[in-house]
C-alpha positions in Angstrom: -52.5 234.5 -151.0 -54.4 233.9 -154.5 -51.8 231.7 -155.9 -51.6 229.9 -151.9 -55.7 229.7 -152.0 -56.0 228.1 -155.2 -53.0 225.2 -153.9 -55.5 224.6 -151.4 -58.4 224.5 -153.0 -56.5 222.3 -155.5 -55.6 219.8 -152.5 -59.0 219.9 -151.4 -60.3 218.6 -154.5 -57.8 216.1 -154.8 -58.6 214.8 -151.6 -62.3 215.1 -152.1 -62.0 213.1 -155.3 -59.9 210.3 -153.6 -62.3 210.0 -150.6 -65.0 209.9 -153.2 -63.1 207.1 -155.1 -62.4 205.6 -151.5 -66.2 205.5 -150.9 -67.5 204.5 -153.8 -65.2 201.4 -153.9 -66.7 201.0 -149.9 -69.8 201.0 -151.2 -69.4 199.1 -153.9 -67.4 196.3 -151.9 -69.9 196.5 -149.0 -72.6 196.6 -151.4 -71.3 192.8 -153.2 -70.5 191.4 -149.7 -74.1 192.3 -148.6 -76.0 190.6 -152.0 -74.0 187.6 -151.8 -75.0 187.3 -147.8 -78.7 187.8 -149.2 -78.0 185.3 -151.8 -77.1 182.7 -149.2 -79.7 183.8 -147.2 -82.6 183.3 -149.9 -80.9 180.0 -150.7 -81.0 178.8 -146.7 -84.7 179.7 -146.4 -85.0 178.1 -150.1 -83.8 174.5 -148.4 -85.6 174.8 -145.0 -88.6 175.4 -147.2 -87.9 172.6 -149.4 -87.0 170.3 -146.4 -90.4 171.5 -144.6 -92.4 170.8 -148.0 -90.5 167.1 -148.4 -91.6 166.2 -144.4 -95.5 168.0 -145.2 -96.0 165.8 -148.7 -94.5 163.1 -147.0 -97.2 163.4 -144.5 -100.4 164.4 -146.3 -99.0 160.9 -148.8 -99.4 159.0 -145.4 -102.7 160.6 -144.7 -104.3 159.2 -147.9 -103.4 155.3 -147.6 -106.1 153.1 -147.1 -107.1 152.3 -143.0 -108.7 149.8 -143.8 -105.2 147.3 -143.4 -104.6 149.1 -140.6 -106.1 146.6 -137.7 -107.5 148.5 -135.5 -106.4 147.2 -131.3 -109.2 144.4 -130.4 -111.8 146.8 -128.1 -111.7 144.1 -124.8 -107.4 144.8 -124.8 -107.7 148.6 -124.7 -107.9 149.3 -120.8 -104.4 149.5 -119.1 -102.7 148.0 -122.1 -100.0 150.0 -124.2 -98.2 149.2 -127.6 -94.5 150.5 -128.4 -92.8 150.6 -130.9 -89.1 151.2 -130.7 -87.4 152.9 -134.1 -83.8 152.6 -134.4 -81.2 152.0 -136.8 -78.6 149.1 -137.7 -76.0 149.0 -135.0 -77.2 152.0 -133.1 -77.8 150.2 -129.9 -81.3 149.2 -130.5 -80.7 144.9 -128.8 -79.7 146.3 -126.2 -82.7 149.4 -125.4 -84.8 146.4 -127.0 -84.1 143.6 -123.9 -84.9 146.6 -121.4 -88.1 147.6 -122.7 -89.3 143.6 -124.3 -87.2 141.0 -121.9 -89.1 142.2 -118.7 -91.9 140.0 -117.3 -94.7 142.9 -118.5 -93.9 142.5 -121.9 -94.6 140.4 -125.0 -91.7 141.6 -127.7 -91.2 140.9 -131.5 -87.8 141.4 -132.9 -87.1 143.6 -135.9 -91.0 142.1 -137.7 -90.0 143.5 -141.1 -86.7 141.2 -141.3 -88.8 138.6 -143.9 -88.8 141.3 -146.5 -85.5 142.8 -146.5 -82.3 142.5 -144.0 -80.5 145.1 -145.3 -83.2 148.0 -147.2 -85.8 149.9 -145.5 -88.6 151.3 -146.5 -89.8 155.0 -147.3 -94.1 156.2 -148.0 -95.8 154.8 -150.0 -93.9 152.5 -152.7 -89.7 153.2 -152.3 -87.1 150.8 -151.2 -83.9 152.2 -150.0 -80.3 150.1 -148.9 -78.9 151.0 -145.9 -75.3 149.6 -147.4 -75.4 151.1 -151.2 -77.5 154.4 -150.5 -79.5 154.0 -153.6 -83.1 153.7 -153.4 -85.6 152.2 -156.0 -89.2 151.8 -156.5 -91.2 148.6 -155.6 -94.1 146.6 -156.1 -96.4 145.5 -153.5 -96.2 141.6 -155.0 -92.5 141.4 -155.3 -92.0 142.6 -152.2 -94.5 140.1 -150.5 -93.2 136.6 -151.4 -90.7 134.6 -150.2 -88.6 130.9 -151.2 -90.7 128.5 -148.8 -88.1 125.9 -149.8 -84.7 127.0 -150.8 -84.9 124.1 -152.8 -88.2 124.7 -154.9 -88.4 127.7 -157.4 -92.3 128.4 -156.2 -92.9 131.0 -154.3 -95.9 131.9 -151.5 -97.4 135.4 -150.2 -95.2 136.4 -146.6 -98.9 138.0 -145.8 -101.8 136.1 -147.0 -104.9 138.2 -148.8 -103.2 141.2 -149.1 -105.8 143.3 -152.0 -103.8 144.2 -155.3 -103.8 147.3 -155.1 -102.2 147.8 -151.7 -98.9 150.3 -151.4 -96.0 148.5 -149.9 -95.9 150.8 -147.0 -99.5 149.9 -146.6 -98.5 146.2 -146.0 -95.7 147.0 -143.6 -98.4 149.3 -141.4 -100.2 146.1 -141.6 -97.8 143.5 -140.1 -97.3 146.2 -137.3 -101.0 146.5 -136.2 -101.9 143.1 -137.0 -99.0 142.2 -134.2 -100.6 144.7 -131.5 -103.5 143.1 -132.4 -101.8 139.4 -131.6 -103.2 138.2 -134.8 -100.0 135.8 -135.0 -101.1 133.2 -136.8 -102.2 135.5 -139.7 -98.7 136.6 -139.3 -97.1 133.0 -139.5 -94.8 133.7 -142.7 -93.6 136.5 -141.2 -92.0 135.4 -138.6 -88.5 133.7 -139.4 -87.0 130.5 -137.8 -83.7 131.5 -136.0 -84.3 135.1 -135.7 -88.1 136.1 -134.2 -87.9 132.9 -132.0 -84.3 133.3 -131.1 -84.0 133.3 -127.3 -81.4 136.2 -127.4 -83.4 138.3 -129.7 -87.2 137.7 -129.1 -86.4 136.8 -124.7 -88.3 135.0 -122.5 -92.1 135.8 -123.9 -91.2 133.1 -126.9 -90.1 130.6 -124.4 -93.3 128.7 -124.6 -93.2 128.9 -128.4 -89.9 127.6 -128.6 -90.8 124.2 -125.9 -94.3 123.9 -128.3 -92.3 123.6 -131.3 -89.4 120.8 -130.0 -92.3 118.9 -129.9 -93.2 118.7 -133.1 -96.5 120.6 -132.7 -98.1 122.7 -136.2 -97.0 126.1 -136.3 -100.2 127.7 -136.1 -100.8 125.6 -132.9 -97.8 127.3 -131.1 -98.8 130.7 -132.5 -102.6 130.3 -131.5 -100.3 129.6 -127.8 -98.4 132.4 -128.6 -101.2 134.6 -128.9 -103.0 133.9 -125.7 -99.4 135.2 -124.1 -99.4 138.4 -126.1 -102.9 139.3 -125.0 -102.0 138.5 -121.7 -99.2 141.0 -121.5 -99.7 144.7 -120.6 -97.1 146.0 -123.3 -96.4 145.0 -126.6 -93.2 145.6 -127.9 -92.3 146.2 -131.3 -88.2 147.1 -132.5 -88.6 148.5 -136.4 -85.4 149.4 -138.3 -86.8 149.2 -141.5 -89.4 152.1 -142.0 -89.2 155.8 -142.0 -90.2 157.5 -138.9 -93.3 159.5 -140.4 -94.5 155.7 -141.5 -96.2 155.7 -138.6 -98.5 158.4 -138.5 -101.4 156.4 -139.4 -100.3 153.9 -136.5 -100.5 156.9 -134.3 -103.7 158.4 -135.2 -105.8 154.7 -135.2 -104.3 153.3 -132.1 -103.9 156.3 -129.5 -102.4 153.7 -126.7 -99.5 153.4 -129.1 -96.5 155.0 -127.9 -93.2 155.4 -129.8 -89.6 155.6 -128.7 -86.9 156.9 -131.3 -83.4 155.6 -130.4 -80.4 157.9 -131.9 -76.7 157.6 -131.6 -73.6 159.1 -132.8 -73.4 158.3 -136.6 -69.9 158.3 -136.2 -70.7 154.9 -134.1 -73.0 153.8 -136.0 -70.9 153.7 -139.3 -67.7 152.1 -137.0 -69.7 149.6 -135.6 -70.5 148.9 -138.9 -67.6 148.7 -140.5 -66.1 146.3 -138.2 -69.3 143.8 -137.5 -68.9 140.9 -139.0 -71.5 139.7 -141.4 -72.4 143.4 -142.6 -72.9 143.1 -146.1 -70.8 146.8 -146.9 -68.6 146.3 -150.3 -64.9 146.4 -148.8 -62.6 148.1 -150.6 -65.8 150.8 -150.3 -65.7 153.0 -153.2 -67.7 155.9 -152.3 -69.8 157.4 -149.4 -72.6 156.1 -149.7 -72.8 154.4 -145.9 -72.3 157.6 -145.0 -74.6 159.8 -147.2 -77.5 157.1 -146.5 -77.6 156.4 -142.8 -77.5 160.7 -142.0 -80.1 161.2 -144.8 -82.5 158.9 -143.2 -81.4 160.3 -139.9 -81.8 163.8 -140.9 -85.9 163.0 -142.5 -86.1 160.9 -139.5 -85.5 163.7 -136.4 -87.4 165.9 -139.1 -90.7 163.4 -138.9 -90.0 163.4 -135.0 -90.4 167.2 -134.8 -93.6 167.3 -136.8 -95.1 164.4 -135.3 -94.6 165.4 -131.7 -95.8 168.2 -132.2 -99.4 166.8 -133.0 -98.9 163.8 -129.8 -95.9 165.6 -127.4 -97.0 163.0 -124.6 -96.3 159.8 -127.0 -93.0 160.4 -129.0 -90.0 159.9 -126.8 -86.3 160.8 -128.3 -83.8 158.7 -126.2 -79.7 158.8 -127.0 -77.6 155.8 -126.4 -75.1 157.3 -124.8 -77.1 159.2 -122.4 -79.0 155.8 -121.4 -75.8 153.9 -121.0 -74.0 156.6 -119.1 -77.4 157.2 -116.9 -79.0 153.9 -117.2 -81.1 153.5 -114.0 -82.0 157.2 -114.0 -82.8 157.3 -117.5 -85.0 153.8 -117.1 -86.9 155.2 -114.4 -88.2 158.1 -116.5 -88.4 156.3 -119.9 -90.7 153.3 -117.5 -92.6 156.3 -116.2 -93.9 157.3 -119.9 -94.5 154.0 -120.4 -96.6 153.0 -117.8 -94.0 150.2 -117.2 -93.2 149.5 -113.0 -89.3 149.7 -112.7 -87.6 147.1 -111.0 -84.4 147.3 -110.6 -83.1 143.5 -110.5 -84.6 142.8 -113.7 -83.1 145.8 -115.2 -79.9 145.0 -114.0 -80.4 141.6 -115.3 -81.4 143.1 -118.9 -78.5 145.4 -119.1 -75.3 143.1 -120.2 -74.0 144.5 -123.2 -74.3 142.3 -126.1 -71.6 143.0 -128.9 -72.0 141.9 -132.7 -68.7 140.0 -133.7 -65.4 141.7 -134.3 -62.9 140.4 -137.2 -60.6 138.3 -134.7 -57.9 139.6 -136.4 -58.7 142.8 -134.7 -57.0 141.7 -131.3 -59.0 141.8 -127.6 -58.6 144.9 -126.6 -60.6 146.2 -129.4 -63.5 143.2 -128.1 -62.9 144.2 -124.8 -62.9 148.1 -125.2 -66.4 147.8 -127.3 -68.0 145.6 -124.5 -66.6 147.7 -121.6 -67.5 150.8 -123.0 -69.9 150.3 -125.7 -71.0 153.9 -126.2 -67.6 155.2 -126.4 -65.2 153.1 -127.9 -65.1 153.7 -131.1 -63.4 157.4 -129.9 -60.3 155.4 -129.5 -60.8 152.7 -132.4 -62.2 154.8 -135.4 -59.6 156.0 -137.8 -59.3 159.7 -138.7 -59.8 159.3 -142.7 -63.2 157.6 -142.0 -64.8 160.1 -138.8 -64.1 163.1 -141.5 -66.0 161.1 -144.4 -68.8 161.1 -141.7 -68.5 164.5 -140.9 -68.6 165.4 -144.2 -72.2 163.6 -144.4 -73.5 164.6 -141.0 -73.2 168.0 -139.8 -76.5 169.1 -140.4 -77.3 165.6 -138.1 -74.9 167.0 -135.8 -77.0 170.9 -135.5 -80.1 169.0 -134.9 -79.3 166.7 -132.8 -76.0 168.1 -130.1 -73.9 166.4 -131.8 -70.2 168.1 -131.7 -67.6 167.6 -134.7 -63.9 167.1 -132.8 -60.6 167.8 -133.8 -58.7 164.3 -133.8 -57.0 165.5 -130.7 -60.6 166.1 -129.1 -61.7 162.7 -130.7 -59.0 160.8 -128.7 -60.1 162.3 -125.6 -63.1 160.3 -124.4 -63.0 162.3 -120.9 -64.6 165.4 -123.4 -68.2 165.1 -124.2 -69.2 164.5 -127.7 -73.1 165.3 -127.3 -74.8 168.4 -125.8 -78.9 166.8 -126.2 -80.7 169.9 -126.9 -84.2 171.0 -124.7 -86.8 170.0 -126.4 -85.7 166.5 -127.3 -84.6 166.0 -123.4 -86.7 163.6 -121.4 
């Protein structure tokens, strides 16, 4: 019994020791596992912090530019008359939401305004120029950036906007080409506005029609403009499509003109980088080397829906989020609601008549379908079109685009199948 009690005793402690040793190494496993979720944890909160801080400085830096270039709406224009600006992105759709909401017979529109000081840059509060084709961003002065070849033939150069003080920020002067346009102060604004492209017929429509027959004539510039001018004060809506600012740019615009309304167009960046890649004329370095398309177009994304949160949460009834895709699958529904927040009269026929898909040239060598499929089914296409290798070097860029906004990352298999959505818009960015 003794020699049978002490065996057991011994087993006991054996065991006990081994479930000790079993524990302890729980604990000790459980207790690694649990720091380094903490860790990640603190270092999440650390970036939401970080990116909350970036989108608050970036703000408060807004708050303390000068009003003073800021023109203010002229008083006998501000019953029953609305400015909009429409913020988009290189090839995300932007002509085409541009003729719906600037061809139509209420409006007086002005095509892409900022083109004069950079095609392919945009800029970021209060002094930063940033390529939408290299990703790298640089600080600028306020005189560089204001002067352009009058002659390609003469070395001299002249202001784009005339009596601009010294000391005025470059995001300063951009805020003031935007209100001094609401305001119709257009011959002011005569250097900005480029032959070819702001009194193109596709790009500016039918509200520069008179400008156009005013300058086959021969007549001065500033004769058309003063023309020109007596049209846009005429009109109920102004009209405005800016690619090349930051969306929290236009916070002063928003707190010194409360008729002004904005519309923020997003679309797939997978789409955006395709069309892209195969537009021809866009300045991207082929053989690429790097990312930096990628990198570039979801940061600015990414700050952008970011200014769009904070922003709307001070003017909820005058920030409108619109995809694409959703108004090109759901075009008349989505017009009639986008119209309604604008104080703009749907009509159908002249929607219809605004709606034709204009694509940007495809390399020929590319075949029709692919021109075809990309007219057909503009939002789409580039599901069927966009190689593997360069959707995962857009994924790899973009999720945190993709949380915000309902985008979805696919498998290649679910890529291929266009009949599966690739958006899910989240609440409180629905109209």
């Amino acid at each position: 019994m003794n020699c049978s009690w002490t065996l057991n005793m011994v087993e006991f402690k054996v065991y006990s020791g081994r479930m000790k040793t079993i524990m302890r190494k729980i604990c000790r496993c459980f207790s690694t596992h649990l720091r380094i979720f903490g860790l990640a944890c603190v270092i999440f909160l650390f970036f939401w912090i970080y990116q909350q801080y970036l989108s608050y400085r970036t703000l408060i830096t807004m708050a303390q530019l000068r009003k003073d270039l800021i023109i203010p709406p002229f008083a006998e224009q501000e019953n029953g008359k609305h400015d909009i600006i429409l913020s988009a992105y290189m090839n995300s759709g932007s002509r085409f939401t541009g003729r719906l909401l600037g061809f139509i017979n209420q409006s007086f529109f002005f095509y892409e305004p900022l083109w004069k000081f950079t095609v392919w840059d945009y800029y970021k509060p209060p002094d930063v120029r940033c390529s939408t084709t290299e990703g790298s961003c640089r600080t600028v002065q306020t005189e560089s950036e204001n002067e352009f070849y009058k002659d390609q033939f003469e070395k001299s150069k002249e202001a784009i906007v005339a009596g601009i003080p010294s000391d005025t920020q470059p995001i300063e002067l951009m805020l003031h080409v935007l209100s001094s346009i609401f305001g119709c102060r257009l011959v002011h604004m005569k250097n900005v506005i480029q032959e070819r492209v702001h009194d193109h017929a596709g790009y500016a429509g039918p509200s520069w029609e008179s400008y156009r027959a005013c300058l086959s004539v021969f007549n001065p510039k500033s004769r058309c403009l003063r023309q020109l001018e007596d049209i846009c004060r005429n009109k109920t809506h102004r009209v405005l499509k800016v690619l090349r600012l930051s969306f929290t740019t236009f916070k002063p615009l928003m707190e010194i003109n409360p008729r002004l309304k904005i519309v923020h167009l997003v679309r797939d960046p997978r789409a955006i980088i395709h069309s892209r890649l195969y537009s021809r004329f866009y300045a991207i370095t082929n053989p690429r080397k790097n990312e930096s398309l990628e990198r570039n177009l979801c940061e600015k994304m990414l700050n952008d829906i970011n200014g769009v949160i904070l922003l709307k949460k001070h003017y909820p009834d005058r920030i409108i989020v619109l995809y694409y895709e959703d108004l090109i699958k759901n075009l008349h529904v989505r017009l009639k609601q986008i119209y309604s927040k604008l104080n703009l009269t749907y009509i159908r026929e002249e929607a219809e008549a605004w709606s034709k898909v204009k694509i940007n040239l495809s390399p020929p060598e590319l075949g029709g379908n692919f021109t075809r499929d990309r007219k057909n089914d503009n939002a789409f296409w580039w599901r069927k079109f966009m190689s593997w290798d360069e959707v995962q070097k857009v994924d790899a860029h973009c999720r945190d685009v993709y949380e915000v906004l309902g985008y979805k990352q696919l498998s290649e298999s679910e890529l291929r199948d266009v009949n599966l959505p690739s958006y899910e818009i989240p609440t409180f960015l629905k109209l």
